[in-house]
C-alpha positions in Angstrom: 92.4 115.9 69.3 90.4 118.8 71.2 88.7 118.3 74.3 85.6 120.7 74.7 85.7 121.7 78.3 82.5 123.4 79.6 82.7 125.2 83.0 79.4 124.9 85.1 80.8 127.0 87.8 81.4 131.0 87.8 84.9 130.3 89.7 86.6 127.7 86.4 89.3 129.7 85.1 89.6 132.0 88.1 89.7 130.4 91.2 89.1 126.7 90.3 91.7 126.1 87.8 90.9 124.4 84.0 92.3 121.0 84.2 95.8 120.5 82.9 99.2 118.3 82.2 101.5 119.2 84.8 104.5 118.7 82.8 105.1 117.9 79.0 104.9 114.3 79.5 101.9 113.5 81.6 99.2 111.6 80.5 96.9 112.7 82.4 95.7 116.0 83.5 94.7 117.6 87.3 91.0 117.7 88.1 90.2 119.9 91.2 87.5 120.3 93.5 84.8 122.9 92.5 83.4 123.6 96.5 82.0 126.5 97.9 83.4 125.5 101.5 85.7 122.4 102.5 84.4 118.9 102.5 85.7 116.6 105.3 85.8 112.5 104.8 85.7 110.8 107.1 87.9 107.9 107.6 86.2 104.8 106.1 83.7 107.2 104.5 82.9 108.3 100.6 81.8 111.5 99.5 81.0 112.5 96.1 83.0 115.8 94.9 82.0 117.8 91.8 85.0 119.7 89.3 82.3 121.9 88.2 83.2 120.4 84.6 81.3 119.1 81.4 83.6 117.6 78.4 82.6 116.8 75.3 85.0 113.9 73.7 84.8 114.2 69.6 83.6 110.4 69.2 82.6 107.1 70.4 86.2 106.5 69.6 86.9 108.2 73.0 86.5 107.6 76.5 87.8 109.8 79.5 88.5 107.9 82.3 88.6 110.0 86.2 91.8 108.2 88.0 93.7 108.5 91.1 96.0 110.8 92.0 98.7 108.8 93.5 99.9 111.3 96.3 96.0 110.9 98.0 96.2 107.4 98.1 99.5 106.3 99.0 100.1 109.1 101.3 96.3 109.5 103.0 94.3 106.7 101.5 92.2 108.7 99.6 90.9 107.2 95.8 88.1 107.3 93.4 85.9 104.8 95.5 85.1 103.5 91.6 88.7 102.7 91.3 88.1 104.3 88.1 85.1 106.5 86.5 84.5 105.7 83.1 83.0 109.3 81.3 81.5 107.8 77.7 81.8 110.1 74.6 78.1 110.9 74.9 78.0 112.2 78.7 77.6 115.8 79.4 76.8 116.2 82.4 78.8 117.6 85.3 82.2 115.5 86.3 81.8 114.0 90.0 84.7 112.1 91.8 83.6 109.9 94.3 85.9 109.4 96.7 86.7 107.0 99.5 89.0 107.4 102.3 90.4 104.1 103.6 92.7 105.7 105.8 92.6 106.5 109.5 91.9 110.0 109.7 89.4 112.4 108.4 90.8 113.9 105.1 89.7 117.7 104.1 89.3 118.3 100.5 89.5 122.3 99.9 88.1 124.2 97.0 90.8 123.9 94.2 92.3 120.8 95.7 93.8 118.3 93.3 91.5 115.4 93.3 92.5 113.2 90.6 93.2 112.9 87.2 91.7 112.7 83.8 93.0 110.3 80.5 91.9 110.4 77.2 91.9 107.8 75.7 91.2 105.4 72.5 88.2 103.0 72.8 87.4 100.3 71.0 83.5 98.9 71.0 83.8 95.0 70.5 81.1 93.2 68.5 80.2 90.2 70.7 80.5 86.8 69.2 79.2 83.9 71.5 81.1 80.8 71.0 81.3 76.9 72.1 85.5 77.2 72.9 87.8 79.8 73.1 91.4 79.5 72.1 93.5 77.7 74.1 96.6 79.9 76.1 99.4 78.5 77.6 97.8 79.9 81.5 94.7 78.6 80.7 91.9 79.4 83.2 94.3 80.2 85.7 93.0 82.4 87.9 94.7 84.7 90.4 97.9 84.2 91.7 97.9 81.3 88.9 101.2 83.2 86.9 103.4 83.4 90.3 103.0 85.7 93.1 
């Protein structure tokens, strides 16, 4: 599939780079920070950080979804505070990453800074059917920590 990728920002392409796969089998591809100047966050703080991006995904067949880049949080604590941003096939407005840092120290994100990471992929709208019992599973209603640890 193609992937339109408008650039809202004069420095896509040049010093803000496109997003792309880092190596041949990467699912996902880089988003960076799109800033004019570097963005501190604090610790225990969010701040919203735009890529400076618009995408167009071909169908309602599609859905981006903006994940982590595991470097940030493991090593600084520093995640979509969403966990994940869902991006529906008929956005087109600019792609923000909100971003929470859970970890002790304030975290400088720099223009062109890797913030996290964008997946295509399938999506499935479900017709909703409302019913008196569901089929029983051998868990059940089981909730969490209900299949071992």
């Amino acid at each position: 599939m193609d992937l339109k990728i408008k650039a809202l920002s004069p420095k896509i392409g040049t010093e803000i780079p496109l997003p792309y796969y880092a190596t041949p089998g990467a699912a996902a591809m880089d988003l960076h920070a799109c800033l004019e100047e570097p963005v501190v966050i604090p610790a225990g703080e969010r701040r919203v950080i735009p890529t400076g991006l618009a995408i167009a995904l071909p169908s309602a067949d599609y859905v981006a979804l903006v994940l982590a880049r595991s470097g940030l949080g493991v090593k600084h604590g520093v995640a979509p505070a969403n966990c994940v941003g869902v991006i529906d096939s008929d956005y087109r407005g600019e792609i923000l990453v909100g971003l929470q840092n859970s970890g002790r120290e304030d975290f400088p994100i720099r223009p062109g800074d890797r913030i996290a990471q964008l997946m295509v992929v399938p999506a499935v709208q479900a017709r909703i059917r409302l019913v008196e019992e569901l089929d029983e599973t051998q868990r059940g209603a089981g909730g969490f920590g209900s299949t071992g640890i």
